[in-house]
C-alpha positions as CSV (number, residue, x, y, z in Angstrom):
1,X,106.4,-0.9,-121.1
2,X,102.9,-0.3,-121.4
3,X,101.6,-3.4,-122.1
4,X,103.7,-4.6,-118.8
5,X,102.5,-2.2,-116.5
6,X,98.6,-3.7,-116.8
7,X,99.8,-7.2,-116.5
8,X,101.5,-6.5,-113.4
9,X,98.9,-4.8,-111.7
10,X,96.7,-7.9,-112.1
11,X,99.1,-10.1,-111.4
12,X,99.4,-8.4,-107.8
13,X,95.9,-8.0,-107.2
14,X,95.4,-11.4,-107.8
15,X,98.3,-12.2,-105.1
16,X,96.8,-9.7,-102.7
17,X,93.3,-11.3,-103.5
18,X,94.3,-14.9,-103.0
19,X,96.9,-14.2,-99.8
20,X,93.9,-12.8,-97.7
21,X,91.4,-15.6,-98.9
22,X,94.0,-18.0,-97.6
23,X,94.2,-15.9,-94.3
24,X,92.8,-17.7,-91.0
25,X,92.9,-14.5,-89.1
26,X,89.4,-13.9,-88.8
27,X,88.7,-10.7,-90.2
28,X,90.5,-7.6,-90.4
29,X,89.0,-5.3,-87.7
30,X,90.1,-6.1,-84.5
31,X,88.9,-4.5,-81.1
32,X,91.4,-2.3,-79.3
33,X,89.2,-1.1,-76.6
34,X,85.8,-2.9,-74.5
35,X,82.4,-1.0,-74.4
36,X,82.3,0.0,-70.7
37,X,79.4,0.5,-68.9
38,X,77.8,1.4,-65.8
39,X,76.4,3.8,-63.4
40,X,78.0,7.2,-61.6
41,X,76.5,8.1,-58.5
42,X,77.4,10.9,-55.6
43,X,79.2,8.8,-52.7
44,X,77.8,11.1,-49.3
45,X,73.6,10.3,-51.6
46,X,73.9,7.9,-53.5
47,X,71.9,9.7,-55.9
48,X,72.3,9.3,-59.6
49,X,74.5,12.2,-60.9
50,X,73.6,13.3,-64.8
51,X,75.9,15.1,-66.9
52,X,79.0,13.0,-65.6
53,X,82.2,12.7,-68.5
54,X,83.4,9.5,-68.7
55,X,86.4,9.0,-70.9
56,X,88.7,6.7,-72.3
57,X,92.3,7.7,-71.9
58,X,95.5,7.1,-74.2
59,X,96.3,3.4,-75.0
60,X,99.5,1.9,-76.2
61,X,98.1,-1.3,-77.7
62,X,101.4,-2.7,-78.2
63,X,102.1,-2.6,-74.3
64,X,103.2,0.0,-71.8
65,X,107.3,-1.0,-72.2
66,X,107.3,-1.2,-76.5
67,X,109.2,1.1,-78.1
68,X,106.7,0.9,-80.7
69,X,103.5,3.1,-79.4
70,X,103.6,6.2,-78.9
71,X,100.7,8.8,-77.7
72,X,98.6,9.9,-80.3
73,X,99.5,13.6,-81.7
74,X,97.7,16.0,-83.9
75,X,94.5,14.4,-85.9
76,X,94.8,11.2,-84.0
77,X,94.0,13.3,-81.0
78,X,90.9,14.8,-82.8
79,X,90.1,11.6,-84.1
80,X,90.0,10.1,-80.4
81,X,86.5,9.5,-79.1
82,X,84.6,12.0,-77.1
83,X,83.4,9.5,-74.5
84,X,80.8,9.5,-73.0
85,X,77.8,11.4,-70.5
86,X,75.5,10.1,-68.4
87,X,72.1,10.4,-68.4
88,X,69.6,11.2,-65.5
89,X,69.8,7.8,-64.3
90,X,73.5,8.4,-63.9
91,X,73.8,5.5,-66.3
92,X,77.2,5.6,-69.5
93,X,77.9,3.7,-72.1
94,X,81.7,4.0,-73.3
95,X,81.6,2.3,-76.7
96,X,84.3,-0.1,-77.9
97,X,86.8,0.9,-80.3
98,X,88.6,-1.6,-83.5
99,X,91.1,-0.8,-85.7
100,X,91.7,-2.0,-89.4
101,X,94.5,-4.4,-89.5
102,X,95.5,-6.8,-91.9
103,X,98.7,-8.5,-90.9
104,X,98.4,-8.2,-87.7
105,X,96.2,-8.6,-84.8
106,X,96.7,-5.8,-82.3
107,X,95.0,-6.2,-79.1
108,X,94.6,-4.4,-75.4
109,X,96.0,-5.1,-72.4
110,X,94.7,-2.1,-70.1
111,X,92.3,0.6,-71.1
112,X,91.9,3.7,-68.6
113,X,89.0,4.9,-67.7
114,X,87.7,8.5,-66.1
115,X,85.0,9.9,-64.5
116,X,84.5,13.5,-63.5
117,X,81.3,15.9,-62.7
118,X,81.2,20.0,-61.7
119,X,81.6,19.6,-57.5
120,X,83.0,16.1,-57.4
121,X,86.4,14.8,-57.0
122,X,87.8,12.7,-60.4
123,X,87.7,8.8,-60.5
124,X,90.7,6.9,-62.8
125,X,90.8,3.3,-63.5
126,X,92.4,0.9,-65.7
127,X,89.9,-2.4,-67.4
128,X,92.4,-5.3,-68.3
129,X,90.9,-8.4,-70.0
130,X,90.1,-9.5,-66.5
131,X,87.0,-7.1,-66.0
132,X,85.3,-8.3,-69.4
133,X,82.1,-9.8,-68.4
134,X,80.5,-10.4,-71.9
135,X,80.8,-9.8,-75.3
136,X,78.5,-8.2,-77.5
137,X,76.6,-9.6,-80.6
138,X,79.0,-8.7,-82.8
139,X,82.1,-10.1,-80.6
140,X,82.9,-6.7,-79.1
141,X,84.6,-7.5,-75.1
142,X,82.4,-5.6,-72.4
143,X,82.9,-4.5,-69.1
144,X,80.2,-3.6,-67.1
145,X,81.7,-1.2,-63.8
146,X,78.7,-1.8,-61.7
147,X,78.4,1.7,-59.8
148,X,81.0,4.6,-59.6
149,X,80.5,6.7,-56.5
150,X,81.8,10.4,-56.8
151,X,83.2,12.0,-53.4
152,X,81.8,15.7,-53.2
153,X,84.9,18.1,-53.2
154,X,85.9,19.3,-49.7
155,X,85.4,23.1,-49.3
């Protein structure tokens, strides 16, 4: 038994080895999610507006009818993204996000997007492969969403 249990081992890593050299996939990370970009400023000024969240919401990347996603619980919520701010230019970047997949290429379909600042009314979106405008060096989709304009609450 012992002298089985090494030979087998090899044996499978020399199958794992040699199935994923014979893979065309491309690689094994896959982007899930476009780096979003833009500007947020206040609708009534048009000035810039610093300090604004902008954040990704939940994503089903298998599609919004698939029995097979389901909204992230417990450490996948605390391993979510924090988003991001903008600066004093009012200007965000959103990075993209990948996944690790190996037999399979998971993809997106609609990523939603909000916006919210202290004294201004939220902004929600959804980005579908439509909005991609570019791609980054390293193949990452993005989506540039020109200006956001922020309506002051009503008092």
């Amino acid at each position: 038994m012992k002298r089985f249990l090494p030979k087998f081992s090899a044996v499978a890593l020399f199958l794992l080895a040699a199935s994923l050299a014979g893979c065309q996939s491309g690689g094994v990370t896959h982007y899930v999610s476009p780096e979003v970009t833009g500007r947020v400023l206040a609708a009534d000024t048009h000035q810039p507006l610093a300090g604004a969240s902008v954040q990704r919401g939940a994503q089903n990347i298998y599609g919004s009818d698939s029995p097979f996603g389901s909204p992230d619980k417990g450490g996948g919520v605390m391993m979510q993204p924090i988003g991001a701010r903008t600066d004093a230019a009012g200007k965000f970047i959103l990075q993209s996000k990948s996944v690790f997949a190996l037999f399979r290429s998971p993809g997106w379909w609609s990523v939603p997007v909000t916006v919210s600042h202290s004294g201004y009314e939220s902004f929600s979106t959804n980005y579908t492969g439509d909005n991609v405008t570019s791609h980054s060096a390293a193949g990452a989709p993005m989506v540039d969403a020109g200006d956001i304009l922020l309506s002051p609450v009503s008092k």
